[in-house]
N, C-alpha and C positions, 0 to 999 in steps of 0.2 A: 519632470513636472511634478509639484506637487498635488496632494488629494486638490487643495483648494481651488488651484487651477484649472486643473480637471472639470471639478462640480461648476464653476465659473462658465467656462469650453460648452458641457453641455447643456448649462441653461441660455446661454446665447445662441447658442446651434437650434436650441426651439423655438427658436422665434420668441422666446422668453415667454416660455408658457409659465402662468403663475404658478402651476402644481409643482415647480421645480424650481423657484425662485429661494435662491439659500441666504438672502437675506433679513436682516431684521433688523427694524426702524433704520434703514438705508445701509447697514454694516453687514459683511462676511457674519453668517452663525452656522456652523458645523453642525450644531442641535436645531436649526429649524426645521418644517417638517420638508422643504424644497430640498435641503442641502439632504437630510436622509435618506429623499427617496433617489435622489443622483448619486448616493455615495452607495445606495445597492446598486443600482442599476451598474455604475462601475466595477462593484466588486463582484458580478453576473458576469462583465465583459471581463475581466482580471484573469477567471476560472478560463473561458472560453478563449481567450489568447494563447493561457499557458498549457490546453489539452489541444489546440489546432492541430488541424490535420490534412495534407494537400491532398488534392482527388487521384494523385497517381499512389498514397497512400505514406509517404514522407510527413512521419510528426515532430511538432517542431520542440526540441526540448532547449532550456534554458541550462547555461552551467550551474548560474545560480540557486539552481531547484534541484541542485543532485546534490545526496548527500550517500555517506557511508557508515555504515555499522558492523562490527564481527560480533561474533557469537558461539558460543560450543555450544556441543552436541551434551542434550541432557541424558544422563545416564543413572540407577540406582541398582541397588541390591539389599539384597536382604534374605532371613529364612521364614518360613513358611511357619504360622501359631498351627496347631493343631485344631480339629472343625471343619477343615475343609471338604468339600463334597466334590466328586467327578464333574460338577456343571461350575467349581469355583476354583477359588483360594483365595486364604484370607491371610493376607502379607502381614509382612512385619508390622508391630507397636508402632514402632517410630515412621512407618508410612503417612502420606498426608491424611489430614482430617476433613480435607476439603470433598464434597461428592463429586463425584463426576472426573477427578483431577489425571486418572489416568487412562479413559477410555479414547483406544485407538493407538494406545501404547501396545509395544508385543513386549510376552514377559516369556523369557527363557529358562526354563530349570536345567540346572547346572548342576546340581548336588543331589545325593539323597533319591529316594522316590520321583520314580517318572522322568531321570537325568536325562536328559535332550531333547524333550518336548519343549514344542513353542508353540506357544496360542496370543489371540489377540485379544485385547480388556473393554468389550464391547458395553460395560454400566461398573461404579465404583461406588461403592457405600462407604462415605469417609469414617463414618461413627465407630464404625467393627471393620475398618481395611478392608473388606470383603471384596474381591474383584472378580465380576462375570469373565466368562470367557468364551470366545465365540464356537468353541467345539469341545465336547467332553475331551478329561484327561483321559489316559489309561485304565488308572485308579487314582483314589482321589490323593493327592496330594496333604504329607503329614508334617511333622517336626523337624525329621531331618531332611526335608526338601529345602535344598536354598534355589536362589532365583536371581537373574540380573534383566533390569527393566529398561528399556531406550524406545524412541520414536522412529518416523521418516518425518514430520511435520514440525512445522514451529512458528507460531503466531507472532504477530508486529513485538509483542512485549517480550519473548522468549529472544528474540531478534535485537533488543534496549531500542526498542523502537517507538516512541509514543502515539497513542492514534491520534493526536492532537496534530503530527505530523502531515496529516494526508496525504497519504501513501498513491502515490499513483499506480506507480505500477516497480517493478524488480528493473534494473537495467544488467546488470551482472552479479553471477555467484562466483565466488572463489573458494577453491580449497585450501587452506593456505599451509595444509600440511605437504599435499602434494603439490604445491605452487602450482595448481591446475584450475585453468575456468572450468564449473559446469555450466553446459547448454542446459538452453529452454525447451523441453521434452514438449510432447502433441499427445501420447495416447494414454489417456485417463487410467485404462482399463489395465494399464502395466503396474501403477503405484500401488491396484488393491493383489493382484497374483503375486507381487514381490513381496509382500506385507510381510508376511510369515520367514523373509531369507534375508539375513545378515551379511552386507554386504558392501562397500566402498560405493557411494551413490554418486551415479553417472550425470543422470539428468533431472531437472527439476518443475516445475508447476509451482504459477502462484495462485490462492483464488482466495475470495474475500481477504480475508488479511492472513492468510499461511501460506507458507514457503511448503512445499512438499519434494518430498526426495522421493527416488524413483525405488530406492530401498534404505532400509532403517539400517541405520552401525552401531555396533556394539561398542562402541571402543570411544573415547573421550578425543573430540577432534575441531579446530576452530573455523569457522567461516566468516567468507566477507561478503558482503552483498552490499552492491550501490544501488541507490533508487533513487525514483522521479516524485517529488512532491509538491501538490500545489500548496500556493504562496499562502498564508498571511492573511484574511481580512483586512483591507484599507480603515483604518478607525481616525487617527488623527490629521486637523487641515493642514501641519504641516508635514507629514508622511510622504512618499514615493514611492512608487511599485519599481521594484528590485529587477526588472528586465529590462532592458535596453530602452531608453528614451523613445527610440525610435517605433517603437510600438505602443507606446501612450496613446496615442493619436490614433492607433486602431480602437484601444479602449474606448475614447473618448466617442468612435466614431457606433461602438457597438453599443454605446450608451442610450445613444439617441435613435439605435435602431427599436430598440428595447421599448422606449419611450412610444416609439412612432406605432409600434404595433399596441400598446393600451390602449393612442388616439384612433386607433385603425384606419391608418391615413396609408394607403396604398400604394399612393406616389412614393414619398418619402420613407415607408418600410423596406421599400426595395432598391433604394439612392442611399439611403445610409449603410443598409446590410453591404452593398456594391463596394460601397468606401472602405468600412474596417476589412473585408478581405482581400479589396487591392493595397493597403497600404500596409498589410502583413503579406503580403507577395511579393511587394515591392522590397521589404526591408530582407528578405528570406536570398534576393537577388540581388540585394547590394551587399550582402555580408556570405554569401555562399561559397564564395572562391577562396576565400580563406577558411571555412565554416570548421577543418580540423583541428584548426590553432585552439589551443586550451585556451589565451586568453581571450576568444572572441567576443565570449561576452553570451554565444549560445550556441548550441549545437544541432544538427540534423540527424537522427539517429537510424539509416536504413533499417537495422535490423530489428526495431523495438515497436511490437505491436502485442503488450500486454497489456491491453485496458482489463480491468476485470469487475 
């Protein structure tokens, strides 16, 4: 169906309440203030179709809304300016100028003064490279100290991931050096004790928008991660939301639930809500015996409960 239709569906599903009449002087207008306020209320239901979720805990993902990105692992190095103090170090010239840009990084000294010490970059002063660290050196780090710098973490962008995307959630990591999936780790408390150990990362964590590894690697390495993203704002009348037809008509039905609870009409808040989840439980059951098929059109994903 398209948007038009749609906003059409539920202004006559109102009983054609004026507040949602999309036309002007008797014609379809996209821009009237009817058709806008039913083209949110649609794009309210759009979200909440494509994050549904049954009560046995089955959410329902769209193939449509998975996409895929790789990525390496960012790695630097460099030797140490001389200045540095037992509570710092101040990296190479050619280090970023940005503040902030490596805190939470671990930098390892590899060369020179203090050679196999590892600390972590808890504040960065872009102006003068200067990087805190979260526990005094030995002694303080001089000229001939060099250093190699790497993560566990890496943000939607570090990922070519745009936040314009809306990232739902992670659905798989891949190693692709070791052709190995990583799992989705549980205990918080392991990613800060590994911080400090250089290591081939097992499991992973995602939260607000980073991907987190259960330990930081030294070593330049690529990954792939598929994710869940909701769709698109619906903008033009003649547009179509990108999931199966057959859940328009939940849209359409959550539109008016939407609606119903502005008018605070109690009957109809709770006969409309009724509708859009029986007619996404309906469709979830006409298409579930197939629901492995790549081409189904959407998928049920047992094992994916990373809202964050």
């Amino acid at each position: 169906m398209t948007v038009q239709q749609m906003i059409i569906e539920v202004y006559e599903n109102s009983t054609e309440n004026s507040e949602l009449d999309p036309r002007t002087a008797g014609a379809f207008d996209i821009t009237s203030d009817g058709a806008i306020k039913c083209l949110g209320y649609l794009n309210r239901a759009y979200e909440f179709v494509c994050s549904y979720k049954e009560q046995a805990g089955r959410p329902l993902r769209f193939e449509e809304l998975k996409s895929i990105s790789r990525f390496q692992l960012d790695l630097e190095d460099g030797t140490c300016q001389a200045g540095s103090t037992t509570a710092n170090i101040v990296l190479a010239a050619t280090a970023s100028a940005v503040d902030d840009y490596y805190n939470g990084w671990v930098i390892k000294l590899d060369g020179g003064t203090n050679s196999g010490e590892y600390r972590v970059i808890v504040d960065y002063d872009g102006a003068t490279t200067t990087a805190t660290v979260n526990r005094a050196w030995t002694t303080a780090p001089d000229a001939t100290t060099t250093y190699d710098l790497y993560k566990n973490f890496y943000s939607l962008s570090d990922m070519n991931i745009s936040p314009q995307d809306r990232v739902f959630g992670i659905l798989k990591c891949w190693d692709l050096y070791q052709k190995s999936e990583i799992h989705y780790g549980s205990r918080d408390s392991e990613y800060i004790q590994n911080l400090e150990t250089a290591q081939v990362p097992t499991e992973y964590i995602f939260k607000r928008d980073q991907l987190i590894f259960n330990y930081p690697y030294n070593v330049a390495r690529w990954y792939e991660v598929e994710y869940y993203t909701l769709p698109s704002e619906l903008a033009g009348a003649d547009e179509s939301p990108v999931i199966p037809e057959g859940f328009h008509q939940a849209m359409i039905f959550y539109a008016n639930y939407l609606d119903a609870l502005k008018q605070v009409d109690a009957e109809t808040i709770t006969n409309w809500y009724r509708a859009a989840i029986n007619t996404i439980r309906t469709q979830i059951v006409d298409n579930d015996v197939d629901f492995s098929r790549r081409d189904q059109g959407f998928i049920i994903d047992n094992a994916y409960d990373r809202r964050y």
